[in-house]
Structures are given as structure tokens and as C-alpha cells.
C-alpha positions in Angstrom: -22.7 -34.3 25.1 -19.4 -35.2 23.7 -17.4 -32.2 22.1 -15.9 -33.1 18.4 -12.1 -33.6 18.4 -10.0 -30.8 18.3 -8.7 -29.9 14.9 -5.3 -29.5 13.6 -4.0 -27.2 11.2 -0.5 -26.1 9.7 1.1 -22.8 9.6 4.5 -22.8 6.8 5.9 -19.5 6.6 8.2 -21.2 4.9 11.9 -21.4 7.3 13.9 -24.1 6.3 17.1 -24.5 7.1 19.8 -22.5 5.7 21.5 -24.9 3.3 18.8 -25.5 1.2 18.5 -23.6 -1.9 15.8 -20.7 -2.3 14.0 -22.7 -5.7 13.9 -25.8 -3.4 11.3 -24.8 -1.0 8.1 -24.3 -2.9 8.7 -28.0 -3.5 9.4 -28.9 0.1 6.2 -26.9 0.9 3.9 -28.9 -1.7 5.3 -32.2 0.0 4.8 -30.8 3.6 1.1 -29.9 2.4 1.3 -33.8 0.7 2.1 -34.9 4.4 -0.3 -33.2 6.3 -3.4 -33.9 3.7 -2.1 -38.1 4.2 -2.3 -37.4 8.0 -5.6 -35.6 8.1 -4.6 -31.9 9.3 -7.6 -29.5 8.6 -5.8 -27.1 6.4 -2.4 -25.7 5.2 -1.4 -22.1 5.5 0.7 -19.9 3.7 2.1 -17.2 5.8 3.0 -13.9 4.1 6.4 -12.0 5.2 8.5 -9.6 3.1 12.1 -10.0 5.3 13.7 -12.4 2.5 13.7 -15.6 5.0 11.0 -17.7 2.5 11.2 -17.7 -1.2 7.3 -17.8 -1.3 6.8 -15.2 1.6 5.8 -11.6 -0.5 3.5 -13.5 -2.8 1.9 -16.9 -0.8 -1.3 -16.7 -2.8 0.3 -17.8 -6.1 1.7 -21.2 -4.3 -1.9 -22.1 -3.3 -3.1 -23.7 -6.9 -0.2 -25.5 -6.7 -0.7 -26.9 -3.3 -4.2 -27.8 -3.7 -3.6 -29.8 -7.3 -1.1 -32.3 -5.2 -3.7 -32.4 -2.1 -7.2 -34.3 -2.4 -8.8 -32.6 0.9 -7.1 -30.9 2.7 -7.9 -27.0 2.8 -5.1 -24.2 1.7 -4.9 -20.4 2.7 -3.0 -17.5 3.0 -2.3 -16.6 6.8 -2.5 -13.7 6.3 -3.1 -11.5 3.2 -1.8 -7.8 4.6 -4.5 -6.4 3.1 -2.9 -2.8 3.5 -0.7 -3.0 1.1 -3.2 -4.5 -1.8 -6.5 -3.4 -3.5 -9.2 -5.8 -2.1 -10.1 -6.2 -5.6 -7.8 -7.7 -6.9 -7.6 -10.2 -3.7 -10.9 -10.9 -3.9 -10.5 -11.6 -7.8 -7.5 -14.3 -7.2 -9.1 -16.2 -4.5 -12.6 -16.0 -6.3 -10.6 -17.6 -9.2 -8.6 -20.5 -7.0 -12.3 -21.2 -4.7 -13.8 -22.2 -8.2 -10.9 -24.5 -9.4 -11.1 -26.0 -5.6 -14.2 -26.2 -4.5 -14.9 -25.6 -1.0 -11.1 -25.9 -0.1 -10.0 -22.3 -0.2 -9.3 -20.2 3.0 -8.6 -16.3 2.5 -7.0 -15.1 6.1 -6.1 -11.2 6.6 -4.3 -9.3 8.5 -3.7 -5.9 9.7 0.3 -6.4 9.9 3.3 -4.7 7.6 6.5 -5.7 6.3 9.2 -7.0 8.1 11.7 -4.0 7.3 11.1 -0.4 5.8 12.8 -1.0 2.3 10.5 -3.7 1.7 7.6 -1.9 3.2 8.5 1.3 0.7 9.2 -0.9 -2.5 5.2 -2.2 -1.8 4.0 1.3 -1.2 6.2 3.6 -2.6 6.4 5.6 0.9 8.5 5.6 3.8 7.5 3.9 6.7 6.0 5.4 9.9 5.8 3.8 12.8 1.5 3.6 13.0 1.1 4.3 9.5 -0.4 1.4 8.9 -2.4 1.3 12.3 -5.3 3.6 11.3 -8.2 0.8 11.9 -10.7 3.5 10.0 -9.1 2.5 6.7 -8.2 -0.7 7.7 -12.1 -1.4 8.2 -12.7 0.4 5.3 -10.8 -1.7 3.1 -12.0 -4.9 4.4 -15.9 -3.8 3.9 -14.6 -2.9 0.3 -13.4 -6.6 -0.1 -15.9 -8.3 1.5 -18.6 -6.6 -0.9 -16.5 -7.7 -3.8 -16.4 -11.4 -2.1 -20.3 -11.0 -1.9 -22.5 -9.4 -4.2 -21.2 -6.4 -4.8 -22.0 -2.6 -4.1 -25.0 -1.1 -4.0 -26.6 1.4 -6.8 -25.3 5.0 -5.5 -22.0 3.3 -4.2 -18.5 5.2 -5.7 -17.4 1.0 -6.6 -20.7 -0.2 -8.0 -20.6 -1.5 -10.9 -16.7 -2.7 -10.4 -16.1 -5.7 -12.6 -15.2 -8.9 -10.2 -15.3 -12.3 -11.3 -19.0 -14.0 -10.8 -17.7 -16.8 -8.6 -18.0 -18.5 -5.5 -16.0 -17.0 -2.7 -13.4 -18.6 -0.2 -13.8 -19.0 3.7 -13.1 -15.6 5.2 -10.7 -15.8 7.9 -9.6 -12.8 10.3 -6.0 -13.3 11.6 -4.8 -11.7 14.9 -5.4 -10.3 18.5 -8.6 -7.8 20.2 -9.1 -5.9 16.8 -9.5 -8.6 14.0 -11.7 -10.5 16.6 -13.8 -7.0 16.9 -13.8 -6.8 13.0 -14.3 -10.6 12.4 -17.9 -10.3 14.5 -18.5 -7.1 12.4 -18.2 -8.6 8.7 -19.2 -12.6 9.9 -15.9 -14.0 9.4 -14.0 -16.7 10.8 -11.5 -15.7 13.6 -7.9 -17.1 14.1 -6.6 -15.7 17.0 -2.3 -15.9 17.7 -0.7 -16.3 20.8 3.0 -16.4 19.1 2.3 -12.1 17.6 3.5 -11.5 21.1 4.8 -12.1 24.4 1.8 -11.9 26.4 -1.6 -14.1 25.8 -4.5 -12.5 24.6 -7.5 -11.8 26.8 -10.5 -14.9 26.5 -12.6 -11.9 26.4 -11.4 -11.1 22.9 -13.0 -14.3 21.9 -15.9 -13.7 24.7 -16.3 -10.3 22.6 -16.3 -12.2 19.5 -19.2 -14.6 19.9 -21.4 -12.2 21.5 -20.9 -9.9 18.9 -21.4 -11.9 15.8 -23.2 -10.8 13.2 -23.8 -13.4 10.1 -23.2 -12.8 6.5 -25.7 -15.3 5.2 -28.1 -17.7 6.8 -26.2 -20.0 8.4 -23.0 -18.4 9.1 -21.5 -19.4 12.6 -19.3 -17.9 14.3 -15.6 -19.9 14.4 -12.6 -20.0 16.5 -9.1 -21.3 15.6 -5.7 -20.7 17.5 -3.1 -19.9 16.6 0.2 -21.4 18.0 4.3 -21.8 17.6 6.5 -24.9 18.6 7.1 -28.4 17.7 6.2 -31.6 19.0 9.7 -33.7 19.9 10.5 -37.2 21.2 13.0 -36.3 23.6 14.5 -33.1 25.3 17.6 -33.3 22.7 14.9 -32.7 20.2 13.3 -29.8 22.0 16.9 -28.1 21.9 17.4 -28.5 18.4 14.0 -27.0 17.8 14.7 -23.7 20.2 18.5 -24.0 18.6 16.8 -23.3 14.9 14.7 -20.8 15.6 16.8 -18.6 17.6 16.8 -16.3 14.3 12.9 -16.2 14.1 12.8 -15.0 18.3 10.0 -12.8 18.0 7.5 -15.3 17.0 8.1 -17.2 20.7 7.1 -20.6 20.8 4.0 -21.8 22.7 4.3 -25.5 23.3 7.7 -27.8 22.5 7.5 -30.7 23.6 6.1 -34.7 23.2 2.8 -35.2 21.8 1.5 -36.0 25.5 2.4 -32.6 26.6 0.9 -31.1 23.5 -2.0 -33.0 23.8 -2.8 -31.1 27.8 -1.5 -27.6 25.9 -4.3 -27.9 23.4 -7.3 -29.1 25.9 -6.1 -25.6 28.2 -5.9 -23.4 25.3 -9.7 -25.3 24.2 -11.0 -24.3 27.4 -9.3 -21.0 27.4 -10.4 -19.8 23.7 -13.4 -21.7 23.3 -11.4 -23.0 20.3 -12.4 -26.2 17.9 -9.5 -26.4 16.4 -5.5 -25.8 16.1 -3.4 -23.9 13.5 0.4 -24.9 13.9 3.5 -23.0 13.0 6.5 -25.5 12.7 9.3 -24.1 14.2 11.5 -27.3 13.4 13.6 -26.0 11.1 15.1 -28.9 9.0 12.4 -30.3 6.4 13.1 -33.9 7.9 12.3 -32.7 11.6 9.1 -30.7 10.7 7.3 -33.8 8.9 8.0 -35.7 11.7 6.7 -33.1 14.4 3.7 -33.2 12.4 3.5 -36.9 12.2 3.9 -37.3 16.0 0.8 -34.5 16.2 -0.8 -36.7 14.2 -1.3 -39.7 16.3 -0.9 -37.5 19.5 -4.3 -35.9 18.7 -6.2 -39.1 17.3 -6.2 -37.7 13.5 -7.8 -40.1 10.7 -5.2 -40.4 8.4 -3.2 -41.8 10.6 -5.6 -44.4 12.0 -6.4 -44.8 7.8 -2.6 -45.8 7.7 -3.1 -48.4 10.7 -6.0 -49.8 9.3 
């Protein structure tokens, strides 16, 4: 039987380049959203950093209304929410609250990760950082049952939270974001997994994902389990383009690209990482660093992989 095509998603965490102003990129990233929504990518997804190099990058989640309201399909998330540094219910509350002004279009990703310096990391928690601090998967998994329950229906008579007011709506698509442990935890609470091969320099294990199926237990009739990847790079026309691409994101070096190249080349990544990851679909992160150069890296993914906005265009 013929497999679906493989989906394509975008990653923004929001690096443009460094002439344009700070107030100018929320409005770059609602017309990068506009792009991709036109070309038929799957979603758009926030990514949340606190190391000053995106205006939107402590606080993605209040960009997402904005992004949806300009956008007739496409879906928009947060990848990811660290949910260490935040009470799940007030998480839960704001996405609740955006998933009921856009219907069905709302993805919540989450993460186990932590600022990108200490100051920023002390002016969330009030603490100094310690290296593992944050690395205690008890409360980590503690937190996110706490959240999910407020996503769902709640805690149970007896329960220290029950009876917590949170808004009576319709939650977003759940989404676990990262390597071996937020595959483990996705199977646990029925979530979506987006696994990312740009967090480090080695690939993860297909028995993360292996793990992950085998292992999943639903939320609610119906619930299947769902694998995206994660990756870094751009799609150029020539190898002058591919240099400009590694030239820009020299600053950004620890997020190491996975695929630069022509849409041909990203076209034989993808059907390796498919068959790798057992993967239905592909979340992007730009690393094209000029506004211009990232709509056309999308636009030349676009018709590499077939999408129907771009065969809407044609026709």
C-alpha cells in the first residue's frame, strides 16, 4: 500500500539577521507563517530561548493568536514550552484559551530544556543555576502528569489539586519535544513525539522511537501514537548558497545543521530519516538567516516535496 506523503513543518526560533530591528521580527514571523500556510507546510513552531537572539524567544506562546488570525490552516505551536520553569496551570490555561479561538489548530510542545545562560535562568527562578538542576526526571514527570490532568479532566476527589479552577475548554495537540526521555514520557501520558537530531552532535537511537510505539499508551479512544523529526538546515540552489547558509549560522553552532543542500538532496535526507524514525512527517528549523533567503528555502521545500499549495499555485 502506498505510504501518505511526508509532511513538512517549520521551526522559527526566530534568527534573523542582525540588521533588522528587534520590533521588526514578530512581523517577519507572521509573514513567514503567511508563506508557509500559502505553500501547504503542516504547522509553524515557535521555539522558546531566553539568550536575547529573538525578540519573541522568552514568551513564544503570546505570538501564537497572532499567527493563527493571519493563517487559514495551517497549525501553530510552541516548540517547546520548558515546562520547568512554569506552573502547568497556567500553561494549560493559555493554550486551552488559544485551542478554543482556533479550533483544532493548536499544538502545545514541551520540553525538558533550560535557559540559554544562568542570569536568565535565575531571573525565571529566582535561584542560581546548577548544572542538573533541572535534570531530575521525577519532577519533571511530575509536572507534566500535573498538566496533562489540567489539559484533561482534571484531578481526582482526594487529589491535593482537585478542585483547581482551569478553564472548561477544549485542549491542544500535546506534543513531547526531544531525545530517549520525552519519547519514554510521550508513550507514558499518549502524546505526540517530535524527536531532534540538531539538540546534539550524535543521532538518536531508532530504538527511542522503537521504544515509543511499543510503549504507547492512549489518552482517549483513538489516540495514535505520532512521530515527527526534528531537523536544522536549509534547502539552497547552488553551493554559494549553501555557504551563506553555514556563513550565518556560525553564531547559532550548537544547533548543527542536518541537511543543506538542493531540494533533490533534501528530498533522499527525508525518505532516510522516514525509514530511520518511522517518521510521517518533517519539522524544519531555517538556518537561512536573512528573511529573504528563509522564504525561499521554504519555497524550494515546497515543490521539492510535492506540497499542495504549491501545485494550488500552478493550477
Amino acid at each position: 500500500m502506498a505510504r501518505h506523503p511526508l509532511r513538512l513543518g517549520a521551526l522559527d526560533f526566530g534568527f534573523t539577521s542582525a540588521t533588522v530591528e528587534g520590533a521588526r521580527v514578530p512581523h517577519l514571523t507572521v509573514e513567514a507563517a503567511r508563506h508557509a500556510d500559502a505553500l501547504g507546510f503542516s504547522r509553524y513552531w515557535l521555539g522558546e530561548h531566553h539568550h536575547g537572539a529573538a525578540p519573541f524567544g522568552p514568551s513564544p506562546e503570546t505570538l501564537l493568536p497572532a499567527l493563527a488570525a493571519r493563517t487559514s490552516r495551517i497549525h501553530v505551536g510552541v516548540g517547546a514550552v520548558l515546562l520547568n520553569y512554569y506552573r502547568p496551570l497556567k500553561v494549560a490555561s493559555h493554550f486551552k484559551l488559544v485551542e478554543s479561538l482556533f479550533p483544532g489548530r493548536v499544538d502545545l510542545g514541551i520540553g525538558r530544556g533550560q535557559a540559554d545562560n544562568p542570569r536568565s535562568h535565575r531571573a525565571l527562578t529566582g535561584k542560581e543555576l546548577v548544572p542538573g538542576s533541572l535534570a531530575d526526571e521525577g519532577v519533571y514527570t511530575e509536572r507534566l502528569e500535573e498538566l496533562m490532568a489540567f489539559l484533561g479532566d482534571g484531578f481526582p476527589e482526594g487529589h491535593a489539586l482537585h478542585g483547581a479552577a482551569c478553564p472548561k475548554l477544549p485542549a491542544p495537540q500535546v506534543w513531547m519535544c526531544g531525545g530517549r526521555t520525552a519519547g519514554m514520557l510521550a508513550a507514558r501520558v499518549g502524546a505526540a513525539f517530535c524527536l531532534s537530531l540538531f539538540h546534539g552532535p550524535v543521532s538518536p537511537d531508532p530504538a527511542v522511537v522503537e521504544h515509543y510505539f511499543t510503549h504507547f499508551q492512549p489518552r482517549a479512544p483513538g489516540d495514535t501514537p505520532r512521530v515527527m523529526i526534528a531537523v536544522a538546515g536549509s534547502c539552497v540552489e547552488d553551493a554559494a548558497g549553501a555557504e551563506r547558509a553555514y556563513e550565518g549560522w556560525k553564531e547559532f553552532r550548537f544547533y548543527p545543521p542536518t541537511v543543506v543542500g538542493t531540494g533533490a538532496r533534501w528530498r533522499e535526507e527525508a525518505e532516510a530519516l522516514r525509514e530511520r524514525y518511522a517518521a510521517d512527517e518533517l519539522l524544519v528549523l531555517d538556518i537561512a538567516r536573512p528573511h529573504e533567503d528563509r522564504l525561499a528555502s521554504m519555497s524550494r521545500l515546497a515543490e521539492a516535496f510535492g506540497l499542495q499549495g504549491v501545485r494550488d499555485v500552478a493550477a
